[in-house]
Steps between C-alpha positions, in 0.01 A plus 500: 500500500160356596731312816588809651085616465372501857115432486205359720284237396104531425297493797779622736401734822578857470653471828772219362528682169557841711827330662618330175486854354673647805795219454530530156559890547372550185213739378275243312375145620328346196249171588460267285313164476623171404558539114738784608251776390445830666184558668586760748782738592562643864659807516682652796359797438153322639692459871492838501207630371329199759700674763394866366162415467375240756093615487508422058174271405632183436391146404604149718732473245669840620427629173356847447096548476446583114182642320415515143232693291306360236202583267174360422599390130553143402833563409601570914376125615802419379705755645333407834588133425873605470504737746384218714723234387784769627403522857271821480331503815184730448353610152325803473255615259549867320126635367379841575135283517517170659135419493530392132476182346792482405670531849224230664591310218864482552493462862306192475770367196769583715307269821444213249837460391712261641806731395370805670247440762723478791596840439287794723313723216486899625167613279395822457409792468198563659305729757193373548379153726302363195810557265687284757242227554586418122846476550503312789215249351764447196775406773702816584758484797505860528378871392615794427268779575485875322382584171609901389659596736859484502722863509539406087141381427248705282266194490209648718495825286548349183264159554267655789588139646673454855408589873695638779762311631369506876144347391654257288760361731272491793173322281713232302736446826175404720347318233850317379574387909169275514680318206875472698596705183786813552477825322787761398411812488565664173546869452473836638814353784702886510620488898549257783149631618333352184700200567330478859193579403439246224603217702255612791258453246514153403814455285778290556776699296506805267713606153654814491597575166557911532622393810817303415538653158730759581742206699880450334364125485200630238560474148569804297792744536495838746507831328472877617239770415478814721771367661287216670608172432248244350456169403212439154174290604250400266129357562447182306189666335720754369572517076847481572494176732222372241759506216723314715266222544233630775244533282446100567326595868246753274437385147491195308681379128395706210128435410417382844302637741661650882515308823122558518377319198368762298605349171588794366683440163734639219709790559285630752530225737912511503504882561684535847297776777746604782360419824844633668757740466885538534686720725773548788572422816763626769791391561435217853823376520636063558224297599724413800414770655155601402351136585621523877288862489208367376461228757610708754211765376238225472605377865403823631213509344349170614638581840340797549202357358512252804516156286764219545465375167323462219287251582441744837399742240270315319291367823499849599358616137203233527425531864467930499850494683675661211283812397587722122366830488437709193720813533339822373724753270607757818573132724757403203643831501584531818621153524781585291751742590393831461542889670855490387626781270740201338661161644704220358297181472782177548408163551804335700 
């Protein structure tokens, strides 16, 4: 019976609604307000996990840190406007181009509206400082920097469009600072040296898709060829992601012209071209274990790189502290390991 129902009341502190659950010695805490309707549920579960995980990105409201992606079609200002409306806390958004119209044009809806400009905007992609003057002009929070580059991206041999990864970090993250606006580094990420060396370059965080693909926390399900085991990863550009819906970051409806504006129409404006493939990745293993060796990696890195932090590393980038050197074919080579007849590569 409802009597027996322990439950908080809206607006209570996690800390009193943490020893209410505690008493109660039950599972579930449910709050509600004062027409005796749910609007949250504590779990114990969350004790533990707060225990477990004490560094998580959360909110003041001890909730945790949540992004979304949206396009650049009129249909996803209302997503963002219900996304917002349920606490999202940054909103990225997904084009392979984001010097378009259409992306300047929905970062400056999303700034106008009441429902959704509160909400940092992540815009994107681009790899150039001109590309990024638009964006930031329209009102972006944020970048995200690569364009073709990614371990599943075909886009620089199929579109002849992109630039390397180094050059466009280091350009747009230079440019980007004099505006106070941060960059992520998109692409190419494959070791905790990449890591290192993107954020020495101007960014202030980096995606690792290949990276984290082959986690037990990725989606998809393990299987075994040549007796390795491997997990299935897909490029967004790819026909077989574009069938699932990817093709919104390339193309536009039927008779419609791409993200570009060519105006291309009939059937040959809806045909889909692959800028990315699908393949495999290894097997990496819980998250829980491969997160602690990628920050333990990256702190070697910086360390022996002599810088503190990253803002260290970024005064030392600007003032000739920090140095980058182009490596010639032999200096790679021998940089690696090499003279061995065979060796067994593990990473922890």
């Amino acid at each position: 019976p409802r009597s027996n129902l322990s439950v908080a009341r809206e607006g209570v502190k996690l800390s009193q609604a943490n020893e209410m659950l505690k008493a109660s010695k039950k599972g579930k805490l449910p709050v509600v307000n004062d027409e005796d309707e749910l609007v949250a549920l504590i779990a114990r579960t969350d004790l533990q996990k707060n225990k477990d995980y004490p560094n998580a990105s959360k909110d003041g409201n001890k909730q945790l840190l949540v992004g979304a992606a949206i396009g650049t079609r009129p249909d996803d200002i209302l997503r963002a406007e219900h996304l917002a409306k349920a606490g999202v806390d940054v909103l990225i958004i997904d084009s392979s181009q984001g010097d378009s119209l259409y992306q300047i044009e929905t970062i400056r809806t999303l700034k106008s509206n009441p429902k959704t400009q509160h909400v940092d905007v992540i815009a994107g992609n681009v790899v150039t400082p001109s590309q990024a003057l638009h964006l930031i002009q329209a009102g972006a929070d944020g970048l995200r920097v690569g364009m073709g580059i990614g371990s599943i991206c075909t886009t620089q041999e199929v579109c002849a469009v992109g630039r390397a990864q180094a050059s466009a970090v280091y350009h747009v993250s230079k440019f980007a600072r004099k505006h106070g606006i941060p960059i992520v580094a998109d692409g190419g990420i494959k070791s905790t040296g990449h890591i290192a060396k993107a954020l020495c370059l101007g960014a202030s965080c980096v995606m690792m898709g290949s990276m984290l693909a082959g986690t037990d926390e990725a989606p998809g399900e393990y299987f075994y060829q040549d007796g390795v085991r491997l997990k299935r990863y897909r490029g967004m550009g790819s026909l077989e992601a574009m069938s699932k819906g990817g093709e919104k970051r390339y193309v536009w409806e039927e008779g419609v012209g791409g993200d570009g504006g060519s105006g291309i129409t009939g059937s040959a404006g809806a045909l889909k071209v692959a800028q990315g493939v699908s393949g495999s990745v290894t097997d990496k293993g819980t998250l829980s274990r491969y997160i602690p060796y990628l920050r333990q990696g990256l702190r070697h890195g910086l360390q022996d790189a002599g810088v503190k932090s990253l803002e260290d590393a970024w005064s030392g980038l600007y003032n000739g502290t920090v140095r980058f050197e182009i490596r010639s074919p032999a200096a790679q080579k021998e940089g690696g390991v090499h003279g061995l007849h065979s060796y067994q590569k593990r990473l922890y």
